[in-house]
C-alpha positions as CSV (number, residue, x, y, z in Angstrom):
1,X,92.1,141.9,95.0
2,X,91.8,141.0,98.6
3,X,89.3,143.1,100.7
4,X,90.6,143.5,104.2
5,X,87.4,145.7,104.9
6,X,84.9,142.5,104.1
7,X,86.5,140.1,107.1
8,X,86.8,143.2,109.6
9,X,83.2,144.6,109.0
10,X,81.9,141.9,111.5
11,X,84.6,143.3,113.3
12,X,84.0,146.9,113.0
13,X,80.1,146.8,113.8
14,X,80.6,144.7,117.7
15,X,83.2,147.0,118.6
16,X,81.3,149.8,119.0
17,X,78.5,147.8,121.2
18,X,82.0,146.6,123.2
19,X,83.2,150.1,124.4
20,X,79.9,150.9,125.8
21,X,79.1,147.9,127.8
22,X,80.5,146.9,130.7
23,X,82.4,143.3,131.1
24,X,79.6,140.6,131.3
25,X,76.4,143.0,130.2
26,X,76.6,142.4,126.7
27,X,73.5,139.7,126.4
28,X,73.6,137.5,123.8
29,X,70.0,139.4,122.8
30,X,72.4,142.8,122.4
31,X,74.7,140.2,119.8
32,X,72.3,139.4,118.1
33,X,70.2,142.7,117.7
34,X,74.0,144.4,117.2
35,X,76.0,141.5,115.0
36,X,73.8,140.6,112.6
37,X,73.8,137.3,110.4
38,X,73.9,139.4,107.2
39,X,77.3,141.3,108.8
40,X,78.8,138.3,109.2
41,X,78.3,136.2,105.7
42,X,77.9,139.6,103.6
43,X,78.5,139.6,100.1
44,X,80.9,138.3,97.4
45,X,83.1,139.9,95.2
46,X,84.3,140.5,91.6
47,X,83.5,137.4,88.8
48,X,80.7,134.7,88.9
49,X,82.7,131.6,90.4
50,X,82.7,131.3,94.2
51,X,84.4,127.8,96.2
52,X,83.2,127.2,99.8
53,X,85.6,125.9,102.0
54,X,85.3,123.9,105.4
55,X,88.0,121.9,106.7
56,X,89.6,119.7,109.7
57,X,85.7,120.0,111.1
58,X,86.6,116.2,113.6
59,X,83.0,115.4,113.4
60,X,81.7,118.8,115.6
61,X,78.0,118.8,114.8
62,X,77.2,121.2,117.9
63,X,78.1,124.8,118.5
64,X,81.3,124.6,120.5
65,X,83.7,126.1,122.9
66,X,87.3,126.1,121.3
67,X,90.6,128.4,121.9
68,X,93.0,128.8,119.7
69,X,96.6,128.2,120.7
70,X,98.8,131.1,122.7
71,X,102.3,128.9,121.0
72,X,102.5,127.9,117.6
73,X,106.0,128.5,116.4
74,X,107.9,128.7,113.2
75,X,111.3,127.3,112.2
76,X,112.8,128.1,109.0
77,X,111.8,130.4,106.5
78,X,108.0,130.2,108.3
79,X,109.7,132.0,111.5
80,X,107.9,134.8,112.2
81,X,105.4,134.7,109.4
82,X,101.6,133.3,110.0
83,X,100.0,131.4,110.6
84,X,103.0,131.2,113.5
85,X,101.6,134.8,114.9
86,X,99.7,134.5,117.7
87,X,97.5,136.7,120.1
88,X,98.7,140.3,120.5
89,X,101.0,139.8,117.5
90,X,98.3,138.5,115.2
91,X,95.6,141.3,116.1
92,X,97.8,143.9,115.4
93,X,98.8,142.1,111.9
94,X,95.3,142.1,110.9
95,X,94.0,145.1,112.4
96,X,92.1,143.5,114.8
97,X,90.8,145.5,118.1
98,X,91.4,144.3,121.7
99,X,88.2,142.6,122.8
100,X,86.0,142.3,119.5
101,X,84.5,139.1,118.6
102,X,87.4,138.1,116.1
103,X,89.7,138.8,118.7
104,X,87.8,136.2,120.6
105,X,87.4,134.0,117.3
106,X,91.0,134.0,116.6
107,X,93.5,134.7,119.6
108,X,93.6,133.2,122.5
109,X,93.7,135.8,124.8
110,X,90.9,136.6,128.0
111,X,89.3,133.5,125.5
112,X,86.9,132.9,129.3
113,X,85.5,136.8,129.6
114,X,85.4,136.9,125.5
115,X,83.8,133.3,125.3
116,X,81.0,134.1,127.6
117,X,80.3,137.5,126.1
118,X,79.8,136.2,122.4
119,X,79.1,132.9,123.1
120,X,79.8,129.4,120.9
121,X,80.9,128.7,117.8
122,X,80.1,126.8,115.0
123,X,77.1,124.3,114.4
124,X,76.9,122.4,111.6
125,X,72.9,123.6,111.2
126,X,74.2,127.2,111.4
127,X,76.8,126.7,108.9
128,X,74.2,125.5,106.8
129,X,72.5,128.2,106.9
130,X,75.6,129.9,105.6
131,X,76.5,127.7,102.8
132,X,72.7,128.1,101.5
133,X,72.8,132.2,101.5
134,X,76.3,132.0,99.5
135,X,74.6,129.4,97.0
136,X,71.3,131.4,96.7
137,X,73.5,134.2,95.5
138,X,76.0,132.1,93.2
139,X,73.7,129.0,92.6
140,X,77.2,127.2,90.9
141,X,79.3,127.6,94.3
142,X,81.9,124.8,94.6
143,X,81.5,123.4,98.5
144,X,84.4,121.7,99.5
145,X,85.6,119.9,102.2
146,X,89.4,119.7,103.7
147,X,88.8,116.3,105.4
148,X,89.1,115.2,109.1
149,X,85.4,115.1,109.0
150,X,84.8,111.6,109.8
151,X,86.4,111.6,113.0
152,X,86.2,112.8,116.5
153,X,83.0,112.5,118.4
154,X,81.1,109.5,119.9
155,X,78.6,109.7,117.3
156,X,81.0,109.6,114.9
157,X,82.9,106.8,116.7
158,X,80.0,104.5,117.0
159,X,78.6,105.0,114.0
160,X,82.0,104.4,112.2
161,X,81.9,107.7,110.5
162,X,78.3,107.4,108.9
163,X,76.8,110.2,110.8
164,X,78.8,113.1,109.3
165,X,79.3,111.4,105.7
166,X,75.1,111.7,106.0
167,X,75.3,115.2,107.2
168,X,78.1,116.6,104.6
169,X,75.8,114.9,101.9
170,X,72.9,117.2,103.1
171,X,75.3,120.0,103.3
172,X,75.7,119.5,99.5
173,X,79.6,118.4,99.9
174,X,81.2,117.9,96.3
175,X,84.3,117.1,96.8
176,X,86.6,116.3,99.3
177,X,90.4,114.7,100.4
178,X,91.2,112.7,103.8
179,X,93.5,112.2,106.7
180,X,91.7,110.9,109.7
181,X,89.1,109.2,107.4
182,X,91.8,106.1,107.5
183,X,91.9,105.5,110.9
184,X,88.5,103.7,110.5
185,X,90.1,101.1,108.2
186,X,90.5,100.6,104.5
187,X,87.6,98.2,104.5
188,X,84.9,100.5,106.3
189,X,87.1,103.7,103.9
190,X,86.0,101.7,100.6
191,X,82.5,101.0,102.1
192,X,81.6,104.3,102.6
193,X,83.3,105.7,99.5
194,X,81.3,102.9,97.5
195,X,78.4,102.9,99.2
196,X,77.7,106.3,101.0
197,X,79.3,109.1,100.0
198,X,78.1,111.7,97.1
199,X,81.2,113.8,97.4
200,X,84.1,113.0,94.9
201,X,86.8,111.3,97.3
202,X,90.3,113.0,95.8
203,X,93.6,112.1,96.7
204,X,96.0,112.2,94.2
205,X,99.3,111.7,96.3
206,X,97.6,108.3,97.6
207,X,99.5,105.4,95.8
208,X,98.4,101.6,95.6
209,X,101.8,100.3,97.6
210,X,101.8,97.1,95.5
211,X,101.8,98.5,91.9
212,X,102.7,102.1,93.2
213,X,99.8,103.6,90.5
214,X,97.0,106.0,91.7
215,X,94.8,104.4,94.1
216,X,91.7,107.1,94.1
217,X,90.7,109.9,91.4
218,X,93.3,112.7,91.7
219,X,91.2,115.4,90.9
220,X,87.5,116.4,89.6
221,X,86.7,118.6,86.9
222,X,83.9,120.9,87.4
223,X,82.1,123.5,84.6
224,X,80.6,126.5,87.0
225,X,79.9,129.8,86.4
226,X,81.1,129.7,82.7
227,X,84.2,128.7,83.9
228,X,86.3,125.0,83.8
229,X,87.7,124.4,87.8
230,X,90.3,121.3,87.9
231,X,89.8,120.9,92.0
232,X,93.0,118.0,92.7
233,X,92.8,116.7,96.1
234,X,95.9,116.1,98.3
235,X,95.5,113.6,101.2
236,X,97.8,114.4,104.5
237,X,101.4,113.0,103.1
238,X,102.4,111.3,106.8
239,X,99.5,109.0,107.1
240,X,101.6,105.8,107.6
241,X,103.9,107.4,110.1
242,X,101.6,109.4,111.9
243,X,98.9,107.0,112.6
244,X,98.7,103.5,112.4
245,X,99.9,102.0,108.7
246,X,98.4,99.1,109.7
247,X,94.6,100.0,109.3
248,X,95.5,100.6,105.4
249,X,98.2,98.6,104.8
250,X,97.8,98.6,101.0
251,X,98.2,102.4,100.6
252,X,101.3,105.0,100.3
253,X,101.0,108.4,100.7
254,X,104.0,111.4,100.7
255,X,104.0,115.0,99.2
256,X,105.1,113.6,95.9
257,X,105.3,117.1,94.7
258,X,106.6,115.8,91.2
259,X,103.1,113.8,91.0
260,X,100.7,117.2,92.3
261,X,102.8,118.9,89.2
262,X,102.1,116.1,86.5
263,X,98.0,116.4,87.3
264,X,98.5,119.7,87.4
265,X,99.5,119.8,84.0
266,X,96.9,117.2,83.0
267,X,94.0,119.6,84.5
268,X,95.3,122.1,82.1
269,X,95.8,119.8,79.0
270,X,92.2,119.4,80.1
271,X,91.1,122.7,80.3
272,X,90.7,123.6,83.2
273,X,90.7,127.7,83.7
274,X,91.4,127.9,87.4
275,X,93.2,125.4,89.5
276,X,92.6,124.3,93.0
277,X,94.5,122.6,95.5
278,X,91.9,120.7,97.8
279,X,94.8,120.0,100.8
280,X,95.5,118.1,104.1
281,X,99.1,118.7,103.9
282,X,99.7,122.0,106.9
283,X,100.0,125.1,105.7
284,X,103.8,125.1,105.8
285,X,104.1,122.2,103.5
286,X,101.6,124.0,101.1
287,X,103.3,127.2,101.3
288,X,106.5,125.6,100.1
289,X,104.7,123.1,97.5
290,X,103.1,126.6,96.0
291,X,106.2,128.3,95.6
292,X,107.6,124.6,93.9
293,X,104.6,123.6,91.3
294,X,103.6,126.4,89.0
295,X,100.2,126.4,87.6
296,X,97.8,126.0,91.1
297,X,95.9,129.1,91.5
298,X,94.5,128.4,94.9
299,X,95.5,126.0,97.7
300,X,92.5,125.5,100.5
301,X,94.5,124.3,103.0
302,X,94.0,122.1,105.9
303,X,95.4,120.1,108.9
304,X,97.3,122.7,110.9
305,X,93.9,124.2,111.9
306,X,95.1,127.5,111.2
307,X,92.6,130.0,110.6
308,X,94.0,133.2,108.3
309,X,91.6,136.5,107.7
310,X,93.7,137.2,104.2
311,X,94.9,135.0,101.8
312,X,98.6,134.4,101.8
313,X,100.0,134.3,98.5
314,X,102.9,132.4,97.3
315,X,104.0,133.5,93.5
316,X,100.6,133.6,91.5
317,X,99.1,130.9,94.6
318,X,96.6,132.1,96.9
319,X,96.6,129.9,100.2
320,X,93.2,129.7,102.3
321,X,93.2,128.9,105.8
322,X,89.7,128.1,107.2
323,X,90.6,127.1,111.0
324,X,89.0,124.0,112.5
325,X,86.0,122.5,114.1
326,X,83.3,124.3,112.7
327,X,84.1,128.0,113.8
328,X,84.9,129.3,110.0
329,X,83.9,129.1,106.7
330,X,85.4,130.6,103.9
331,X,83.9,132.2,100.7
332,X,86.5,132.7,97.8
333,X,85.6,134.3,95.0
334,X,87.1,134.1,91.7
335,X,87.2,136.6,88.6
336,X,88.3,135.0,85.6
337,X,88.5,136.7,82.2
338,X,90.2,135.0,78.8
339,X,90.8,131.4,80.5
340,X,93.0,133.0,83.5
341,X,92.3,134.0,87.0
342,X,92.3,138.1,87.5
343,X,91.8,138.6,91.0
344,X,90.8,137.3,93.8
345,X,88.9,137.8,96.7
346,X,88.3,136.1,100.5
347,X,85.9,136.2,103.5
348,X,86.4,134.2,106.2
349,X,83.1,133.9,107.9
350,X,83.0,133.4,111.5
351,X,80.6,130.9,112.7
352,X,78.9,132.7,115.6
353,X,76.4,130.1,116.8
354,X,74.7,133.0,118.9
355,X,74.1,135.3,115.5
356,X,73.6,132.5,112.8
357,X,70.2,131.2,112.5
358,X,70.2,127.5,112.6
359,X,68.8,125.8,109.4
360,X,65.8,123.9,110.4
361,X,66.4,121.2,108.1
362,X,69.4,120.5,109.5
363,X,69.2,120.8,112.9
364,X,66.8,118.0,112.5
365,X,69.0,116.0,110.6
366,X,71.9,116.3,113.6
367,X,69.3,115.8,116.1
368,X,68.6,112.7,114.6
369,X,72.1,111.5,114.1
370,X,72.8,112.2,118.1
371,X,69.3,110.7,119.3
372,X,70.6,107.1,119.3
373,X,73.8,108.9,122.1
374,X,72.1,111.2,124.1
375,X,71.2,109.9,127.4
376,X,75.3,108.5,126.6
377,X,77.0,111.6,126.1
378,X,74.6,113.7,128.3
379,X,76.0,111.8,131.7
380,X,77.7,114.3,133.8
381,X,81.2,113.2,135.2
382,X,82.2,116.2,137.1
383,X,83.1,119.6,137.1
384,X,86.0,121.3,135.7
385,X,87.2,125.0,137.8
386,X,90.2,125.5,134.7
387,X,90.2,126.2,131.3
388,X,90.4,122.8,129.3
389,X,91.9,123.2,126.1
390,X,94.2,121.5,123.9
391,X,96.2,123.9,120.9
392,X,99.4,124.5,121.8
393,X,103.0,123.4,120.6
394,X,104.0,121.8,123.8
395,X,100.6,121.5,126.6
396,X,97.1,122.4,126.5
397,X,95.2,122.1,130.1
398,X,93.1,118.9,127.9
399,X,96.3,117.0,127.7
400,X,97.2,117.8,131.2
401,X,94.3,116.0,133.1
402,X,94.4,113.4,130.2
403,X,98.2,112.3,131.5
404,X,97.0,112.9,135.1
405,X,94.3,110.1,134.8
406,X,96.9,107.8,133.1
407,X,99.5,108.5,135.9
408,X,97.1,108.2,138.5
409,X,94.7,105.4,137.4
410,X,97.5,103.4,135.0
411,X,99.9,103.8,138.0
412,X,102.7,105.0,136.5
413,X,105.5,107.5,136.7
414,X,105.4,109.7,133.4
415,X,102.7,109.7,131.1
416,X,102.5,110.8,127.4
417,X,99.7,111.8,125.2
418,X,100.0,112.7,121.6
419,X,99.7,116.2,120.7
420,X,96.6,116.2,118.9
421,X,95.3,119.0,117.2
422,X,91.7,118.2,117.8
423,X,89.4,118.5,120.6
424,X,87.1,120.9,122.0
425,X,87.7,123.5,124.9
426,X,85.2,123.5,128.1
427,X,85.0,126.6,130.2
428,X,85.7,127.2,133.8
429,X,82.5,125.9,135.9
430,X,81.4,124.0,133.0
431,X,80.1,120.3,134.1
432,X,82.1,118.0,132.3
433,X,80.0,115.1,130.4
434,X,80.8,112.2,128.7
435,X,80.2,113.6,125.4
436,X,82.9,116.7,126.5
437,X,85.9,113.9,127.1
438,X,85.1,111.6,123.5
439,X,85.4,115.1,121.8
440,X,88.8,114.7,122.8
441,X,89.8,110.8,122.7
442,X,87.2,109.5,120.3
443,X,89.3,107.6,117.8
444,X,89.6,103.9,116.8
445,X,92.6,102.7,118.4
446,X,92.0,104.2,122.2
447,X,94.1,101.8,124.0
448,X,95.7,103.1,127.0
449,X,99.0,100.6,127.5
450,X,101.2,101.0,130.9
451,X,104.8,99.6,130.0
452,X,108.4,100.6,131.0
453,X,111.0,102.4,129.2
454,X,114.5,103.9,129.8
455,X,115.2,107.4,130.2
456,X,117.6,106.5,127.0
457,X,114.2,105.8,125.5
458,X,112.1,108.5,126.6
459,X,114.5,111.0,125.3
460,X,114.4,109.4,121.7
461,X,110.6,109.5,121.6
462,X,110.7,113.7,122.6
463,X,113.8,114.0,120.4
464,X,111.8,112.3,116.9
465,X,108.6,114.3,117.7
466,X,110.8,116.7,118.2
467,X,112.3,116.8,114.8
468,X,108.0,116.0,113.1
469,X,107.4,119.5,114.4
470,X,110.6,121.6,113.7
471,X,112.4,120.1,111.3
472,X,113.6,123.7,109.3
473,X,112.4,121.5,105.8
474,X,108.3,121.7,105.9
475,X,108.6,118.4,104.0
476,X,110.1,116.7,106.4
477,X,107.2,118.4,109.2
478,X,105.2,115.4,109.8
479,X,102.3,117.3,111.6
480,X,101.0,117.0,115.3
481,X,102.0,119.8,118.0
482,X,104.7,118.0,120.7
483,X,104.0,115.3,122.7
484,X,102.2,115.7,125.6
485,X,104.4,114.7,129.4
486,X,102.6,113.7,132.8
487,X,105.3,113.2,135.4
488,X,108.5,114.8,133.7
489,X,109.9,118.3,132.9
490,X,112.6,119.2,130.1
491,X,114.1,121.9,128.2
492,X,113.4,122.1,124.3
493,X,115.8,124.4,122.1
494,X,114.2,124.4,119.0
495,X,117.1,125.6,116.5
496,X,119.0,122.8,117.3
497,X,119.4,120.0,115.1
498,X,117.8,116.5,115.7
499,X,119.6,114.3,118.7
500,X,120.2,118.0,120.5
501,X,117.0,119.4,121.4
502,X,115.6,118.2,124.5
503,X,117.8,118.5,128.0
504,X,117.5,118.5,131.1
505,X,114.9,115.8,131.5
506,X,113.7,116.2,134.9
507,X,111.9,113.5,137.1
508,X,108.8,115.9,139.0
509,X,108.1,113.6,142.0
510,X,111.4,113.1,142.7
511,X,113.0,116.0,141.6
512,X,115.7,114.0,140.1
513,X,117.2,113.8,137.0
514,X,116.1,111.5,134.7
515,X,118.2,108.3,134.2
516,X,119.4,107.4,130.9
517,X,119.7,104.0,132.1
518,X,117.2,103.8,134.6
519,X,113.3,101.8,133.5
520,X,110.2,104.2,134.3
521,X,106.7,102.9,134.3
522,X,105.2,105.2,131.1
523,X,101.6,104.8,130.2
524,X,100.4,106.2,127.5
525,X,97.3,105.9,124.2
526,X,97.0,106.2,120.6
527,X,100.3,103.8,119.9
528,X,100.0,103.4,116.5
529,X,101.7,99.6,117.0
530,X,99.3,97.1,116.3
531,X,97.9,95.0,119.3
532,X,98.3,97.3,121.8
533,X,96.6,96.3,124.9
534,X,94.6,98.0,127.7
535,X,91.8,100.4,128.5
536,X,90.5,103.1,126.4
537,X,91.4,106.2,127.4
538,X,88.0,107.7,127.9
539,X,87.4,105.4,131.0
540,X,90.6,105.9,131.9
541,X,89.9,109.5,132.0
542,X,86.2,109.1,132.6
543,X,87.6,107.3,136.4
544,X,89.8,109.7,137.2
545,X,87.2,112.7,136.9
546,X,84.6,110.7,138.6
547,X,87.7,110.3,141.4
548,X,88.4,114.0,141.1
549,X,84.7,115.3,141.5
550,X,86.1,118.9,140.5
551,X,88.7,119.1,138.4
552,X,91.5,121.8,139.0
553,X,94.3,122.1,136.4
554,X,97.7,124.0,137.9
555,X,99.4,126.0,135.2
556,X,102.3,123.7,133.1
557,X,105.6,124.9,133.9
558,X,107.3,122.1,133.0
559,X,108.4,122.7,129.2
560,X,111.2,124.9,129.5
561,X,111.3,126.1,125.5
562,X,114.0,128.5,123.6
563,X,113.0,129.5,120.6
564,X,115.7,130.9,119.3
């Protein structure tokens, strides 16, 4: 059974205190007095064994600031159906009312008045707090992380990942499955697996390319609750492609959905009761991999940063979507009787930082992973008068100023930047500090080249990302929203087929068409080619703010899209 009524309650208690306050009275004393801590994690359900899922967190240790996208469109059989429902559309889906705090959590819509009304979000000191009131309830609750931890802060950036594998030990991490985690490098990977890490590291689509056998555990067996769990981890398939192959070079990854259904059948030779998908793949590619492999019970999904109040359920597959960057956590329990899952039930906990005491333990352990950064990351750049944000299929206002400081500091006519998922927002008025523009470029291979390309060449690149994002076949969706253009317009019609999609590539300065023939000066970051040379993109960026003083970001209406 899934109970609606246990993510809504939250929901249900703040909209009350909404109606009779005016817009900006509602002190974060009155959220606190009115949306209590106990509303918000609450209580399980039916049978003894409970999972805890986090996922895609990119190494957010603070309470943070992020909007969820206003685009994120479907192709396919996912057309219409979440998690590619947004704002207005998704609040009536859920039963969510105008101007609550999930509205705010999960749409995207008057994100400024709601953000400074409720506040924050996540914290990895608050959502300890929440993982220890689950686990003092069910002592034998599974904690589980989706991967994309290691990655995405200057802490985590300096200290090569060692900061958050020390704070998801603390957390009490058991098991978990990777994407971003191999942008560090296969030798510092096998370090920290070897060396640091107490959670089981699970991929079991991750192949040794030489002798193409298993290169890590596939999946861990667990007794809890009376009950035998098989949790199989599933690393993001499009690691070579996506990012650079060249920092693993050893390593193959892919769905290999005829490889998750063997150790699916070897959990159950094994015993295993319930089975449960621990996956980096995008919700699209695990809703069609539930509906292929018989015999997974639950799928905790991850990648897409898609956060889902209810369980979507595929055939007898539940899939769990837990958002990104700290803001959610989910509780799943399980009710088992005679060796087989009976029902099933879901809270996704929202991580208002505002609400949620932090744990003292941990806060202490954060401060003293950031200590060695602060005065770093503290060091105030400028100001920002616009919404930065970056989720979005085709521009987020992050992105924007990120290809304005490449086209004005790089000198160049277009600029593209990768349409990365992660990165967190800052508000309107908000001083912008160093720490505010790694959360957006920290990664290991920064480099911010300046070459030239043809407008023959230009088109290919939007044509192939293009075809990663809405290729009809999920398999064939290699993750990533579009890239990112500084400098150039064009139309997008996303039914049609690969080759077809993008037209009318337009020129901005000049007003002109672009030239098939004719070289443009293109700078750019994050190639995944090997040796790319120049700057890293955080003093590109860090210049150009310092230039800028206050930063003003005009509405993008340069992506003409049809969707069909």
């Amino acid at each position: 059974m899934i109970a609606r009524r246990h993510f809504l309650q939250a929901g249900l208690t703040a909209s009350a205190l909404w109606g009779a306050s005016g817009f900006g009275n509602w002190s974060r004393l009155a959220a606190q007095q009115r949306l209590s801590q106990d509303d918000l994690i609450g209580s399980g359900g039916p049978g003894a064994l409970t999972l805890i899922h986090i996922t895609d967190i990119h190494a957010q240790s603070q309470p943070i600031w992020f909007r969820e996208p206003e685009i994120n469109l479907g192709v396919g059989a996912a057309r219409g159906h979440v998690p590619h429902v947004t704002g207005a559309a998704f609040r009536k889906l859920y039963g969510i009312e105008d101007g609550s705090p999930l509205d705010y959590a999960l749409t995207y819509d008057d994100f400024v008045a709601l953000g400074r009304e409720y506040g924050r979000m996540g914290g990895l000191d608050r959502i300890a707090t929440v993982v220890k009131a689950i686990r003092s309830e069910r002592p034998d609750a599974i904690l589980l992380d989706g991967g994309d931890t290691w990655q995405g802060s200057l802490p985590a950036l300096r200290t090569q990942g060692a900061d958050m594998v020390r704070l998801f030990n603390a957390l009490g991490t058991e098991a978990m499955t990777s994407h971003w985690e191999f942008t560090l490098g296969i030798d510092r990977v096998t370090e920290i697996i070897e060396n640091e890490l107490d959670p089981a590291f699970l991929g079991a689509n991750i192949f040794d390319a030489m002798w193409d056998e298993p290169a890590y555990e596939p999946m861990k067996m667990f007794e809890r609750a009376g009950t035998s769990v098989a949790v199989i981890g599933q690393a993001f398939p499009y690691l070579p492609i996506a990012n650079p192959s060249w920092m693993f070079p050893d390593l193959s990854f892919g769905v290999r959905q005829e490889r998750m259904a063997e150790v699916v059948r070897q959990a159950c030779d094994a015993g295993a009761e319930v089975v449960v998908v621990l996956s980096h793949n995008g919700f699209d590619v695990d809703r069609k991999m539930a509906a292929e492999v018989p015999g997974i019970d639950v799928i905790l999904t991850g990648h897409t940063h898609d956060a889902l109040p209810e369980p979507v359920r595929i055939g007898d597959t539940h899939l769990i979507a837990s958002g990104s960057h700290g803001k959610f956590v989910s509780r799943v329990d399980l009710d088992v009787e005679g060796g087989a899952l009976k029902g099933l039930t879901h809270r996704l906990i929202p991580i208002f930082s505002d609400v949620i005491a932090p744990d003292a333990e941990m806060t202490a352990l954060v401060e003293e992973t950031r200590a060695p950064f602060e005065a770093e990351m503290s060091e105030v750049l400028g100001t920002t008068d616009s919404l930065l944000y970056r989720r979005g299929n085709f521009n987020g206002t992050w992105d924007d100023l990120i290809c304005n400081a490449l086209i004005s500091e790089r000198e160049a006519d277009i600029a593209l930047s990768p349409g990365f998922r992660w990165g967190a927002s800052l508000m309107p008025g908000q001083e912008i500090t160093r720490e505010d523009v790694f959360n957006s470029t920290a990664m290991s291979y920064p480099e911010a080249y300046r070459s030239e390309m043809t407008g023959e060449t230009l088109k290919l690149i939007l044509e192939d990302v293009a075809d990663n994002l809405f290729n009809p076949d999920p398999y064939y969706q290699q993750g990533g929203d579009m890239v990112r253009v500084g400098g150039m317009g064009y139309r997008i019609d996303i039914a049609q087929p690969q080759g077809s999609r993008v037209t009318e590539m337009t020129h901005l300065a000049s007003g002109e068409a672009i030239d098939p023939s004719k070289s443009y000066v293109v700078a750019g970051w994050a190639s995944v080619n090997e040796g790319t040379e120049g700057p890293p993109i955080w003093d590109v960026v860090e210049s150009h703010i310092r230039n800028q003083g206050t930063v003003s970001i005009d509405p993008n209406t340069s992506v003409d899209v049809v969707a069909g």
